[in-house]
Backbone as numpy.savetxt, mean C-alpha at the origin, in Angstrom:
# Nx Ny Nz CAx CAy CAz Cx Cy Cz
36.31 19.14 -5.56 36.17 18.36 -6.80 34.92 17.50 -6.73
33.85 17.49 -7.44 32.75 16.78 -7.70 33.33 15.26 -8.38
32.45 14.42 -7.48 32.64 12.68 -7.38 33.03 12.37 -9.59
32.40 13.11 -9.89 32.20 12.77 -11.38 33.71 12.79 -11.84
34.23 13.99 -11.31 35.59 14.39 -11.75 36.92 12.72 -12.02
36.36 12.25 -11.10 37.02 10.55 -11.24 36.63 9.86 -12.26
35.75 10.34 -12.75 35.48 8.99 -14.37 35.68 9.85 -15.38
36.06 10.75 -15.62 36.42 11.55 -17.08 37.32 11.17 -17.88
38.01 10.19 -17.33 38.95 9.90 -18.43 38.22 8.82 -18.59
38.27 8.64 -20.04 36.87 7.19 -20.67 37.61 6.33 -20.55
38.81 5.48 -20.22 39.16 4.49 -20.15 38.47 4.08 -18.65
39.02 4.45 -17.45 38.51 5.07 -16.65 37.10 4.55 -16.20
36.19 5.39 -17.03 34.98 5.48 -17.12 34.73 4.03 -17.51
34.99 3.54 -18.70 34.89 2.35 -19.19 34.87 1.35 -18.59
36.30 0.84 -17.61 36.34 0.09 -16.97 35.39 -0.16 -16.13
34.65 0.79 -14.86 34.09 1.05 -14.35 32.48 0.30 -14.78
32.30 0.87 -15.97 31.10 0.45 -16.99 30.70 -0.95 -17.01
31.98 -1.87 -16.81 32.49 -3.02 -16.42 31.08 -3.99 -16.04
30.73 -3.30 -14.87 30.49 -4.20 -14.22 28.89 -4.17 -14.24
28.38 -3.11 -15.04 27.19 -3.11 -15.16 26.32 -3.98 -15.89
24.64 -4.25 -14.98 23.84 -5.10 -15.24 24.07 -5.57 -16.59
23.36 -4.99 -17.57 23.39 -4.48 -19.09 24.92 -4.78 -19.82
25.44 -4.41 -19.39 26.97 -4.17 -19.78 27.88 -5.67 -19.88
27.73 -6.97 -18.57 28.02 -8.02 -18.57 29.66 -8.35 -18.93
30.25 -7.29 -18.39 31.64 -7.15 -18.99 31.98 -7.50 -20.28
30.95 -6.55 -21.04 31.44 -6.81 -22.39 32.41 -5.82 -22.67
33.51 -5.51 -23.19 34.31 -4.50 -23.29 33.88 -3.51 -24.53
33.13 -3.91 -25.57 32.98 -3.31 -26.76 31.48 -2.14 -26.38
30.75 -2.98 -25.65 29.78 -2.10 -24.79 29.83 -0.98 -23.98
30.79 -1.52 -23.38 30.98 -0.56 -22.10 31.90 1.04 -22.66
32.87 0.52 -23.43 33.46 1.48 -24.92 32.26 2.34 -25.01
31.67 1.57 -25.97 30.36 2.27 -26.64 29.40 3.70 -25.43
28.93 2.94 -24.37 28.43 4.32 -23.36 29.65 5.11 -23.01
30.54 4.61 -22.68 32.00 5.55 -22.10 31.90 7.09 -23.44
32.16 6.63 -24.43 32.02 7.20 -25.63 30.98 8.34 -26.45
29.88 7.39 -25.90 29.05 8.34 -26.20 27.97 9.36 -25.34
27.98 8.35 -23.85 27.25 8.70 -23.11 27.72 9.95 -22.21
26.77 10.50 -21.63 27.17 12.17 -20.84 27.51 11.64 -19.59
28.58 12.11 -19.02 28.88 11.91 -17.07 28.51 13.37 -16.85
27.10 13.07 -15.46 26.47 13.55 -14.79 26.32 13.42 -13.24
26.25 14.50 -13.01 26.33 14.30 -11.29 25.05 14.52 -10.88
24.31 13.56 -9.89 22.93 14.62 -9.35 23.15 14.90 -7.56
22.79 15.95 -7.06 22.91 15.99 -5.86 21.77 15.79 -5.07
21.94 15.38 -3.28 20.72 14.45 -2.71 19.77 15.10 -2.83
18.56 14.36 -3.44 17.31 15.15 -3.08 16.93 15.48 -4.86
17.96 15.56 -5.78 17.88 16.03 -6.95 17.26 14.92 -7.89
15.93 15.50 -8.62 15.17 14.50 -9.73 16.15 14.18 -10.56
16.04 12.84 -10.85 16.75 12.60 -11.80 15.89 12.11 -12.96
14.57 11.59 -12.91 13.80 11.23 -13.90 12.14 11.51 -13.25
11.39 12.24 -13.96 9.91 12.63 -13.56 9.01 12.00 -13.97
8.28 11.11 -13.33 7.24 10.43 -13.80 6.41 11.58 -14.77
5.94 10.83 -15.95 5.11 10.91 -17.11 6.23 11.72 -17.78
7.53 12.11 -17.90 7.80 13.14 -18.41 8.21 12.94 -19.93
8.30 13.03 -21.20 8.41 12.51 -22.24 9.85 12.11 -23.10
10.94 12.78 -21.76 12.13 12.32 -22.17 12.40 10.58 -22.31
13.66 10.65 -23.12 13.73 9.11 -23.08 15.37 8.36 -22.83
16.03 9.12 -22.34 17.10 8.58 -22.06 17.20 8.11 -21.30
18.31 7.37 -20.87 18.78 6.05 -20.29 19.88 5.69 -19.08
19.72 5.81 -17.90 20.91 6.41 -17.25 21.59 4.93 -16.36
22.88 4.83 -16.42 23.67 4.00 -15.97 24.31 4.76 -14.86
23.85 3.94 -13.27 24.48 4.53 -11.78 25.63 4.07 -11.81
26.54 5.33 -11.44 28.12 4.46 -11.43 28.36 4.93 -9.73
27.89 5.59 -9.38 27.94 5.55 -7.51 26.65 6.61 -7.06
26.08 5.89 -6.04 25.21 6.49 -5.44 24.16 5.68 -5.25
23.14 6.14 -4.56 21.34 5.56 -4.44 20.89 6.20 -5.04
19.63 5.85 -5.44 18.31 6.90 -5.94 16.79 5.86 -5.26
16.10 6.73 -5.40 14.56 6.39 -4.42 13.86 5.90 -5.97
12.29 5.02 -5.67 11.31 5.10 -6.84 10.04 5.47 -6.31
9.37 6.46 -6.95 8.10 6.88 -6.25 7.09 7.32 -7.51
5.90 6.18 -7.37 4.66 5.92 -7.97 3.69 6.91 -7.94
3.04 8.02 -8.47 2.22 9.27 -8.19 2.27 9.46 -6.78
3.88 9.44 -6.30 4.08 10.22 -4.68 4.02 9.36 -3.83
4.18 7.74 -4.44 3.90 6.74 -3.17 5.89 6.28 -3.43
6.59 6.08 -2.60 7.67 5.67 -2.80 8.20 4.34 -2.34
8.41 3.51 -3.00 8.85 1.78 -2.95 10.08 1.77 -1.46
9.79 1.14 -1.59 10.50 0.67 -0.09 12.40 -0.21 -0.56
12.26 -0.34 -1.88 13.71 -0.91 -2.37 14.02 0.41 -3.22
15.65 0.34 -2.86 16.25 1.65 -3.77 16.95 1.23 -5.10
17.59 1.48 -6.08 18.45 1.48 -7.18 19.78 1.95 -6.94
20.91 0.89 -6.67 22.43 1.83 -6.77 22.72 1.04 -7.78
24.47 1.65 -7.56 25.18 1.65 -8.78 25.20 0.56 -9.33
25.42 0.64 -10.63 25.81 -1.02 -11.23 24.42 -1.25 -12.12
23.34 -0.67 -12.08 22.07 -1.09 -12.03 21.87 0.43 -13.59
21.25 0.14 -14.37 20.17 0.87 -15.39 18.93 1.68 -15.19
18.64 3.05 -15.06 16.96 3.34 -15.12 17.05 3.47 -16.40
15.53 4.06 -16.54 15.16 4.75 -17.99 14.68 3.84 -19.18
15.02 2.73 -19.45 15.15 1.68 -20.53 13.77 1.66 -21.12
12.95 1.29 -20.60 11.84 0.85 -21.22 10.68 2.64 -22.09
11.36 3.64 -21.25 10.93 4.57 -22.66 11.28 5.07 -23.29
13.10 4.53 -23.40 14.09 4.20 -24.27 13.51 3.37 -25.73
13.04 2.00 -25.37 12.63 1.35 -26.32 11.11 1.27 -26.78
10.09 1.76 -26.09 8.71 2.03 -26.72 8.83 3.63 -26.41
8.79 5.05 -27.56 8.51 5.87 -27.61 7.43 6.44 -26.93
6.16 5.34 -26.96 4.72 5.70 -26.70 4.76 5.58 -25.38
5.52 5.14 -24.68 5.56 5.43 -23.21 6.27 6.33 -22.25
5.46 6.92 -21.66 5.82 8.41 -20.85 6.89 7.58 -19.73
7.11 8.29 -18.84 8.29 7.84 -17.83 7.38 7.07 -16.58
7.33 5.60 -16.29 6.42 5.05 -15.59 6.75 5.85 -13.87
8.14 6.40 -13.38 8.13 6.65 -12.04 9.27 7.66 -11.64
8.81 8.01 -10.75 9.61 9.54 -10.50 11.33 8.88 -9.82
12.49 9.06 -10.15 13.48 8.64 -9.72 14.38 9.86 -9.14
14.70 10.10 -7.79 15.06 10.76 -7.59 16.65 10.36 -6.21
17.87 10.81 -6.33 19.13 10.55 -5.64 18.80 10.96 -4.17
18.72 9.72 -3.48 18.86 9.74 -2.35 20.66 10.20 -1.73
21.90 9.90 -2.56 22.67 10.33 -2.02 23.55 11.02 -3.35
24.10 11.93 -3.40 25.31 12.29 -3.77 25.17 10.93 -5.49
24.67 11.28 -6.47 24.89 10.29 -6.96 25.64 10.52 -8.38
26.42 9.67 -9.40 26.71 9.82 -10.33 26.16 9.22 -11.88
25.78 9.29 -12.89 25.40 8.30 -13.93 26.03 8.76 -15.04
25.90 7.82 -16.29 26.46 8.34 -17.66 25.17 8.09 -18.08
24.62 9.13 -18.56 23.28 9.67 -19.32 23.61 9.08 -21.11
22.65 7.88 -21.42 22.57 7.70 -23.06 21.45 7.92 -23.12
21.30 8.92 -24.76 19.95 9.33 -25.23 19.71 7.98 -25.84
18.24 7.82 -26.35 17.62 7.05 -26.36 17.68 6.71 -27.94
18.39 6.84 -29.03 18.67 6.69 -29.96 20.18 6.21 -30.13
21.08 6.20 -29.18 22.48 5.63 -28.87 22.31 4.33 -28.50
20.93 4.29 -26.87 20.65 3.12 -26.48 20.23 2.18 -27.35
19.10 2.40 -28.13 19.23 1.80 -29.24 19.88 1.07 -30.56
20.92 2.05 -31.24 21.46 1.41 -31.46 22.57 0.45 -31.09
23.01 0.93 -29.76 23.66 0.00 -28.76 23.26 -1.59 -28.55
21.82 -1.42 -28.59 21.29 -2.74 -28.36 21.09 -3.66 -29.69
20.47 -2.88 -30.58 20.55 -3.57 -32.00 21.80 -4.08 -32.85
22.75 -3.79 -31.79 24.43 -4.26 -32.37 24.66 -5.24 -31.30
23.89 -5.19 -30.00 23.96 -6.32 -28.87 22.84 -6.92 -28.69
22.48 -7.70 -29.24 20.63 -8.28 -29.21 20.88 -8.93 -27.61
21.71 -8.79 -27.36 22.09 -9.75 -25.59 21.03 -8.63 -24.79
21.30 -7.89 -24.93 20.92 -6.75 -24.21 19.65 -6.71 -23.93
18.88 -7.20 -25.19 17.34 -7.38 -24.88 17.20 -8.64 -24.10
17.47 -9.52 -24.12 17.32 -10.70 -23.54 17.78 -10.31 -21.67
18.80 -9.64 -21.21 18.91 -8.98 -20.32 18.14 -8.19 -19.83
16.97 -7.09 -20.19 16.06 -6.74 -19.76 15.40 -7.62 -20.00
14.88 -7.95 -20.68 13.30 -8.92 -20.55 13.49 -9.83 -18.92
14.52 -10.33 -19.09 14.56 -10.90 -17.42 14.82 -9.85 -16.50
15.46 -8.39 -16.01 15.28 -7.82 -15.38 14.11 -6.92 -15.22
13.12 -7.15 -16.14 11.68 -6.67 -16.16 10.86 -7.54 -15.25
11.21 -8.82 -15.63 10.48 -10.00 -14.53 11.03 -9.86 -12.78
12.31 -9.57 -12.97 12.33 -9.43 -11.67 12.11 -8.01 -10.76
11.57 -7.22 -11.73 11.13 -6.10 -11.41 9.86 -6.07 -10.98
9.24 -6.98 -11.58 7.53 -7.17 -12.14 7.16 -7.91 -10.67
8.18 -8.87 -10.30 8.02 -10.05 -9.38 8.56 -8.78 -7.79
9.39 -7.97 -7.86 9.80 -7.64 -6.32 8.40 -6.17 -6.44
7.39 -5.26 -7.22 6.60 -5.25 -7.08 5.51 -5.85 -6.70
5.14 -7.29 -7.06 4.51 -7.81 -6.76 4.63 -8.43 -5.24
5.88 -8.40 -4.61 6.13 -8.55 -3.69 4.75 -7.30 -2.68
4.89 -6.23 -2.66 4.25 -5.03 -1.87 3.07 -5.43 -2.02
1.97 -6.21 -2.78 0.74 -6.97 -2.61 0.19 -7.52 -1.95
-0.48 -7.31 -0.87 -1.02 -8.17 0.07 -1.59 -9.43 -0.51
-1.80 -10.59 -0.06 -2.98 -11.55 -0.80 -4.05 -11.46 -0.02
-4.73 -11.68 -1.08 -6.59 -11.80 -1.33 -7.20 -12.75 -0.30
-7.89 -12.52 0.84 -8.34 -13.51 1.74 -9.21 -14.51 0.73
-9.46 -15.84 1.01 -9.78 -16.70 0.18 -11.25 -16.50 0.79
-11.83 -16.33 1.61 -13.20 -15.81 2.41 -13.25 -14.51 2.72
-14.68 -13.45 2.73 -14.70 -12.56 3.22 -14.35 -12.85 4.50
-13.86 -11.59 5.46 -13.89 -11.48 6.80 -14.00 -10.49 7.51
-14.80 -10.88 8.81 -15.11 -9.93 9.41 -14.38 -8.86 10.69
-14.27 -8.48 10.77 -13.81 -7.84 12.09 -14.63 -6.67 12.97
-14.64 -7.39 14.35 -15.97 -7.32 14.88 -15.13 -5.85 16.37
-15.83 -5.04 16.65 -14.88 -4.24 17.68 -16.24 -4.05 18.56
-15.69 -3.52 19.95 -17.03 -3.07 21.02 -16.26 -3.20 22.40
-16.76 -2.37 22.94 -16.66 -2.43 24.62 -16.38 -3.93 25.13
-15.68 -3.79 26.50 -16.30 -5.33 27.03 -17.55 -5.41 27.35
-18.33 -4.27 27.44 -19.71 -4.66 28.13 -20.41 -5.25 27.02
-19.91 -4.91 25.62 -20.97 -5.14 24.82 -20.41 -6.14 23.73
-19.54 -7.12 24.34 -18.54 -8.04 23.85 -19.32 -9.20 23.65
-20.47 -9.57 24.74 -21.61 -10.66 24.29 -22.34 -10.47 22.79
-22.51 -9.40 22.55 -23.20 -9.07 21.40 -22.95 -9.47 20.24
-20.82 -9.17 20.25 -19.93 -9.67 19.16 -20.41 -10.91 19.20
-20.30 -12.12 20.08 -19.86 -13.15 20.00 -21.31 -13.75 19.39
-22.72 -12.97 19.89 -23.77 -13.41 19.45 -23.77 -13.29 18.02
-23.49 -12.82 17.27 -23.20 -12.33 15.85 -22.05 -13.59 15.20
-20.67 -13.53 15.63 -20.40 -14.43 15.06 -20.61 -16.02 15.14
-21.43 -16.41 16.10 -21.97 -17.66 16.88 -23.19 -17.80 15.54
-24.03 -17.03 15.25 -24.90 -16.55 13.84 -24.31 -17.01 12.85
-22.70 -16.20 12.47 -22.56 -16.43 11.05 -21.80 -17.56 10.86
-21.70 -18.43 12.31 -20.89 -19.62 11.84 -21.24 -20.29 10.86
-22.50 -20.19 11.17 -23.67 -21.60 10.29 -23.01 -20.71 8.32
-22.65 -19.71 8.24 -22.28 -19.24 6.78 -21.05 -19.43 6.52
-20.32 -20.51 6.15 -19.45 -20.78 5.93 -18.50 -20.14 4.94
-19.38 -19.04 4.12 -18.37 -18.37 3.97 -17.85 -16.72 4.14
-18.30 -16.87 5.45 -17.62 -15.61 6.52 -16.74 -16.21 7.85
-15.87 -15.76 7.55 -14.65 -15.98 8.91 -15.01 -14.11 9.49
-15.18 -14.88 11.06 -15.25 -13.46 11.73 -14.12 -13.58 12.74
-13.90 -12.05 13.50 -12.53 -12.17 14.07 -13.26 -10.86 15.13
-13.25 -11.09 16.42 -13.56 -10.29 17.44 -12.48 -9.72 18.41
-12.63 -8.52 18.31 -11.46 -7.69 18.64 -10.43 -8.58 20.11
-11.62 -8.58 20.75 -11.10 -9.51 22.20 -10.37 -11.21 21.87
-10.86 -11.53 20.48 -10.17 -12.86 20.35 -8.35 -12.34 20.29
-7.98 -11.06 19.16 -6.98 -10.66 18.98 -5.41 -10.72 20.40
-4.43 -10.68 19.29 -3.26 -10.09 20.73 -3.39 -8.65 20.52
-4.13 -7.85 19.68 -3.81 -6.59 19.54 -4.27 -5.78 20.80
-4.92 -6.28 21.45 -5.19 -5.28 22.68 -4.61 -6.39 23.81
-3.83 -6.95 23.84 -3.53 -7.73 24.89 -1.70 -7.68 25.59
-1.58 -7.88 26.64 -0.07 -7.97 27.22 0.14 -6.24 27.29
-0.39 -5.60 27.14 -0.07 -4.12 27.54 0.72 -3.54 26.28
0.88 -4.22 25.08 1.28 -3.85 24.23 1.14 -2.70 22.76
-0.41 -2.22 23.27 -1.08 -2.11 22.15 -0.92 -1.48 21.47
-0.82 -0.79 20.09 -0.08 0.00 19.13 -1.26 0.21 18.24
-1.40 1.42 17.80 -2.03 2.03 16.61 -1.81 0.81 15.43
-0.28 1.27 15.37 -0.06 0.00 13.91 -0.47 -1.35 14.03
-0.33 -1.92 15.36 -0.57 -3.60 15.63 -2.45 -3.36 14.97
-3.11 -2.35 15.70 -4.70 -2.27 15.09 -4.74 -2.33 14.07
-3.96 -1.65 13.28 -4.06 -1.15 11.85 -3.89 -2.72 10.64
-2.85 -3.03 11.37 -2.47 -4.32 10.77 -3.69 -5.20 10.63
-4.11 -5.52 12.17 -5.29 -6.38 11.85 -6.68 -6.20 11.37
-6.74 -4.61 10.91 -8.29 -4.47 10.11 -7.70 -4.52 8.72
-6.42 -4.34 8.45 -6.02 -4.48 6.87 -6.15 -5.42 6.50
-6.40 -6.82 7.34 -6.54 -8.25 7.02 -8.03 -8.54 6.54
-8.48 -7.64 7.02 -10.82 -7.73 7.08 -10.89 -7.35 5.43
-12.02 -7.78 5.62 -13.05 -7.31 4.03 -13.98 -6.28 4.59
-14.07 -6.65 6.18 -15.97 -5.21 6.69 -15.52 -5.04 8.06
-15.77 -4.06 9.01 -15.60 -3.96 9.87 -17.04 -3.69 10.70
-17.62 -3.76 11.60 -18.27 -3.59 12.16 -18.22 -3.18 14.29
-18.55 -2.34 14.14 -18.36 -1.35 15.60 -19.70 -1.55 16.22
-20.24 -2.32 16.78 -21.14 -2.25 18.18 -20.72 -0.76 18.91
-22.32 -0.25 18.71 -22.23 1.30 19.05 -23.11 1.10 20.50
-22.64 0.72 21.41 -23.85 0.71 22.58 -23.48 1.90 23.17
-24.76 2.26 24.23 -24.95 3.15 25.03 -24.20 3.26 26.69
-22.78 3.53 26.26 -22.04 2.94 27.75 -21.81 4.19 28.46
-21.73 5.01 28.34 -20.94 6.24 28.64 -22.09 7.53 28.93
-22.01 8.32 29.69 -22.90 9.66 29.55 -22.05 10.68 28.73
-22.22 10.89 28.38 -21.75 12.14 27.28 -22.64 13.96 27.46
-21.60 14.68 28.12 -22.30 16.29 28.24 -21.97 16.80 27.06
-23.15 17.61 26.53 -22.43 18.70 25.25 -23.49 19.50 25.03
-22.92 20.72 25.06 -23.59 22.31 25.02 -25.16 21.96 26.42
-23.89 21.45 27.29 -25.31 21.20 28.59 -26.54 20.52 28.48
-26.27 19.85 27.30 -26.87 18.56 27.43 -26.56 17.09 27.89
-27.30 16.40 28.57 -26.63 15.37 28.91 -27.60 13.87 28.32
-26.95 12.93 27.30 -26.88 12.00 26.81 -26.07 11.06 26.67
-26.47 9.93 26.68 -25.98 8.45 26.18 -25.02 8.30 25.03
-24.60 7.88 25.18 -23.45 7.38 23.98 -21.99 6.42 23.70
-22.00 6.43 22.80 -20.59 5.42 22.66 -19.79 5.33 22.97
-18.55 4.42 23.63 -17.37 5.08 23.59 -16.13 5.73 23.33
-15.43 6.91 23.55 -14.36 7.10 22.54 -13.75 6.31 21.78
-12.99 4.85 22.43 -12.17 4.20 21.48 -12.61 3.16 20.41
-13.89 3.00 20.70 -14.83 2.47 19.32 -15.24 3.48 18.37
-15.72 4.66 19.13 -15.82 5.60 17.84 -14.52 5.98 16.94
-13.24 5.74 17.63 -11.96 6.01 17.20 -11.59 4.82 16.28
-11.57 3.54 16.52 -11.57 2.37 16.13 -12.45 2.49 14.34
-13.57 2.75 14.70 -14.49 2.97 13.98 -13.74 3.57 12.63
-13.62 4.88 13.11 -13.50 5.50 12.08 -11.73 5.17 11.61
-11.10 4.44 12.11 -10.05 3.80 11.07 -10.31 2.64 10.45
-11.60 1.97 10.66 -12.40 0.92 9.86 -12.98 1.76 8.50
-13.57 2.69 8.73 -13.70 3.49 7.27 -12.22 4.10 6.53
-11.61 4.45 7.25 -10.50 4.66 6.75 -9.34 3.73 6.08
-9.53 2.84 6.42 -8.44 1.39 5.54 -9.74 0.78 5.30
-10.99 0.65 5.33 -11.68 -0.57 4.38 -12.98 0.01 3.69
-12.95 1.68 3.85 -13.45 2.51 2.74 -15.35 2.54 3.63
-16.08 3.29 3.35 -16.78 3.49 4.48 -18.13 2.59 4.00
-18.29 2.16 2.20 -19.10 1.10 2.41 -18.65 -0.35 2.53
-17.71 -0.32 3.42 -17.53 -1.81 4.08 -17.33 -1.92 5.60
-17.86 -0.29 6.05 -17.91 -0.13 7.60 -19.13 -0.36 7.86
-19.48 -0.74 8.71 -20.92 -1.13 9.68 -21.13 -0.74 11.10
-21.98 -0.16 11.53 -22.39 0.12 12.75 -23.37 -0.62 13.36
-23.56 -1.31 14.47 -24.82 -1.79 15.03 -24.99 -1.04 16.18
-26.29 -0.85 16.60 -26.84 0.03 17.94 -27.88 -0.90 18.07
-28.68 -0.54 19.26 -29.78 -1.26 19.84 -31.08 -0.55 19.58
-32.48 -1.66 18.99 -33.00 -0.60 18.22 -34.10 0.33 19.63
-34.33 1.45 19.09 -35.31 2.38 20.04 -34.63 2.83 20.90
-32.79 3.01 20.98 -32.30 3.42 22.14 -31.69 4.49 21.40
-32.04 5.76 22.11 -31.73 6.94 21.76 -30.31 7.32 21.98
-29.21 7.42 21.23 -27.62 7.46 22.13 -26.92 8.95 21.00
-26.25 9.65 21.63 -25.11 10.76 20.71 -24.08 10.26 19.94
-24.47 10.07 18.61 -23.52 10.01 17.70 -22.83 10.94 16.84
-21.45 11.28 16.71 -20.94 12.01 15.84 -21.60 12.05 14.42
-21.45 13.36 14.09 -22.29 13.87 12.71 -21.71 13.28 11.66
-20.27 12.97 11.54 -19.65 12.00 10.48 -20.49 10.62 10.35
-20.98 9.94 11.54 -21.89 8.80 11.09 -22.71 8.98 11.07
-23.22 10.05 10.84 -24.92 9.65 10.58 -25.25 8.98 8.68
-24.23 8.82 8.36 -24.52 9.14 6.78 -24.10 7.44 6.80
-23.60 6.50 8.10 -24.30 5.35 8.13 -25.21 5.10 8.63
-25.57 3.69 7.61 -26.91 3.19 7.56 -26.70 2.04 8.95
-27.17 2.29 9.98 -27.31 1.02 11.37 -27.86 0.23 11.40
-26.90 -0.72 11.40 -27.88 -2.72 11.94 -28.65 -2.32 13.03
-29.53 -2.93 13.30 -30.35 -2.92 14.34 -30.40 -4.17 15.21
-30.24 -4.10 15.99 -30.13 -5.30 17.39 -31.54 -5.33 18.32
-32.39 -6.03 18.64 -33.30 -6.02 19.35 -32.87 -6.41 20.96
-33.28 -5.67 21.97 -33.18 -6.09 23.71 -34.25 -6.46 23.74
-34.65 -8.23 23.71 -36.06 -8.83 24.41 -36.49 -8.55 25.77
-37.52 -8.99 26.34 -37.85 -8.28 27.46 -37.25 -9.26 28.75
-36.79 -10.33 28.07 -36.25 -11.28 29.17 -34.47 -10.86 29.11
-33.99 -9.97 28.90 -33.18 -8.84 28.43 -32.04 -9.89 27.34
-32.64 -10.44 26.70 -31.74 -11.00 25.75 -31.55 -10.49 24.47
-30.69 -10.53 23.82 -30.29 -9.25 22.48 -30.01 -10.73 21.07
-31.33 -9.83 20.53 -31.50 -10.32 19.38 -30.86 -9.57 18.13
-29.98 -10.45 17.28 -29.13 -10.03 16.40 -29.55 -10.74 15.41
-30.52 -11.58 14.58 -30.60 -11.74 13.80 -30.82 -10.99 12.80
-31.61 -9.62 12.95 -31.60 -8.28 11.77 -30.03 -8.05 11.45
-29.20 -8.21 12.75 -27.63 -7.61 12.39 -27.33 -9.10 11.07
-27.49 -9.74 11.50 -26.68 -10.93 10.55 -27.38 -11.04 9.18
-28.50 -10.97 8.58 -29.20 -10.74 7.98 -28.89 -9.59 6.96
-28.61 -8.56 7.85 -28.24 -7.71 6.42 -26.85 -7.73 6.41
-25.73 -7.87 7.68 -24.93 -8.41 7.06 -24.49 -9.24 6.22
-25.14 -10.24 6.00 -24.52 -11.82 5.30 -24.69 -10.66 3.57
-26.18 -10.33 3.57 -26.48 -9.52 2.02 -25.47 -8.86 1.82
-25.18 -7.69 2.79 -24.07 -6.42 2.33 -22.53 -7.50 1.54
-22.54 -8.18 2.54 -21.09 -9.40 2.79 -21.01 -9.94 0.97
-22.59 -10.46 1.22 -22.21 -11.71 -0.02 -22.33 -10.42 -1.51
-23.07 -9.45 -1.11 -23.04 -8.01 -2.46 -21.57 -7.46 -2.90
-20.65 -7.53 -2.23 -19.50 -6.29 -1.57 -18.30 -7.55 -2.55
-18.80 -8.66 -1.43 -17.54 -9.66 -1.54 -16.08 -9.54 -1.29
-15.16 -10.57 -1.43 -13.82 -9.70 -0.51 -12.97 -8.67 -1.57
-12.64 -8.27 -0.48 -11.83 -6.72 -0.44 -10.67 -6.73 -1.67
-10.95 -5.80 -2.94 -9.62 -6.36 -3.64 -8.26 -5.14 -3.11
-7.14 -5.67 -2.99 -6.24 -5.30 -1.90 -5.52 -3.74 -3.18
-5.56 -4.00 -4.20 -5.34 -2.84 -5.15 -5.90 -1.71 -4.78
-7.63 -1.39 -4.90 -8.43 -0.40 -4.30 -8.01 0.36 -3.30
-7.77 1.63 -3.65 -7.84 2.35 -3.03 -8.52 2.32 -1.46
């Protein structure tokens, strides 16, 4: 016997109806969907509503979950019973279906077309006043998944330990610019206590507006029997999840200038700060800060929407 088979009798059904958002134990309401509305079963995994799709009915969960998923991105809070989809292209025609809703378990609803819902509501003006506030708190637990907007650009600085003086020469530079906060990988806990995690990294470049990778020459590197200079794996790795969460014109590379080193063919299509080695072997970074502060103050911080 399918779960539905328990609400067919509309009293039944009705009662049940009871307790819904919308519904507010009104008895003349809950009548009204029992009455007119369809009992439907969906099984797990089964769409129950397709983003953009032009239907407009209205579905009331009487047991089960269902998922919400944004062009394939899916919200992290679910919809059970007791609770309304569908409504809002119930009441503006001109709007397609804002999100794909689909039963995470075994679920049941009473399906009202969108001309029942209606007049349902225009005989209960309560009803509107009931969404308009469950729109806000819809509006508000989206807004929840928003990161906030750093109030300063910021930087996040990565490199070898050997070439960890370099970082610090750079942000020791942009102190005097008060409005860049920089953050050097070695200041972090993310590489510290033996803990270190992909995600703990990930976390803390999602916080940056630019990333920047000190590309020095630490490593010998063989390839096709050649033997050259070059970077090391976990900065070039680092690296390229700095283009990857902060988009590749807000990645930066610095190298040392006139030093010949093997870089992967994916970066060449960045443009490199240049660092000077004086002859008293001290490393001049003012070219690095310089066109950073420009790129910085051009770019400005990161809006967290963007792709």
């Amino acid at each position: 016997m399918q779960m539905k088979e328990r609400f067919k009798d509309k009293k039944v059904l009705a009662e049940t109806l009871l307790s819904q958002k919308l519904v507010q134990y009104n008895q003349e309401v809950a009548d009204f969907i029992a009455e007119r509305g369809e009992l439907i079963q969906f099984n797990k995994g089964e769409t129950i509503i397709e983003q953009h799709s032009p239907d407009r009915d209205v579905f009331f969960l009487i047991m089960g979950k269902v998922s919400l998923a944004v062009k394939g991105n899916k919200f992290p809070y679910t919809r059970e019973a007791n609770i309304s989809i569908g409504e809002m292209s119930a009441l503006n025609p001109t709007l397609p279906r804002s999100a794909t809703v689909t039963a995470i378990d075994d679920t049941v609803a009473v399906k009202l077309t969108a001309e029942a819902f209606l007049e349902l509501a225009d005989t209960h003006p309560k009803i509107h006043q009931i969404l308009a506030k469950d729109l806000a708190e819809r509006l508000n637990q989206r807004n929840e998944l928003i990161e906030m907007q750093n109030e300063k650009p910021r930087l996040f600085i990565i490199s070898t330990v050997e070439s960890n003086h370099i970082a610090k020469q750079i942000k020791v530079a942009l102190f005097h610019n008060n409005n860049v906060e920089v953050t050097i990988w070695s200041e972090t806990d993310v590489f510290k206590g033996g803990d270190y995690t992909l995600e703990t990294l990930e976390q803390a470049v999602k916080q940056a507006d630019f990333g920047l990778a000190i590309l020095q020459a630490d490593d010998i590197i063989i390839s096709r029997d050649n033997e050259q200079r070059g970077p090391r794996d976990n900065v070039i790795f680092e690296l390229g999840l700095f283009m990857g969460l902060l988009t590749r014109k807000r990645t930066y590379i610095a190298v040392e200038n006139g030093v010949e080193q093997k870089l992967a063919s994916d970066l060449l299509g960045l443009t490199p700060l240049l660092y000077k080695r004086e002859s008293n072997n001290r490393i001049d970074v003012a070219k690095v800060v310089y066109d950073l502060e420009n790129s910085i103050k051009e770019l400005g911080i990161r809006n967290k929407l963007e792709c």
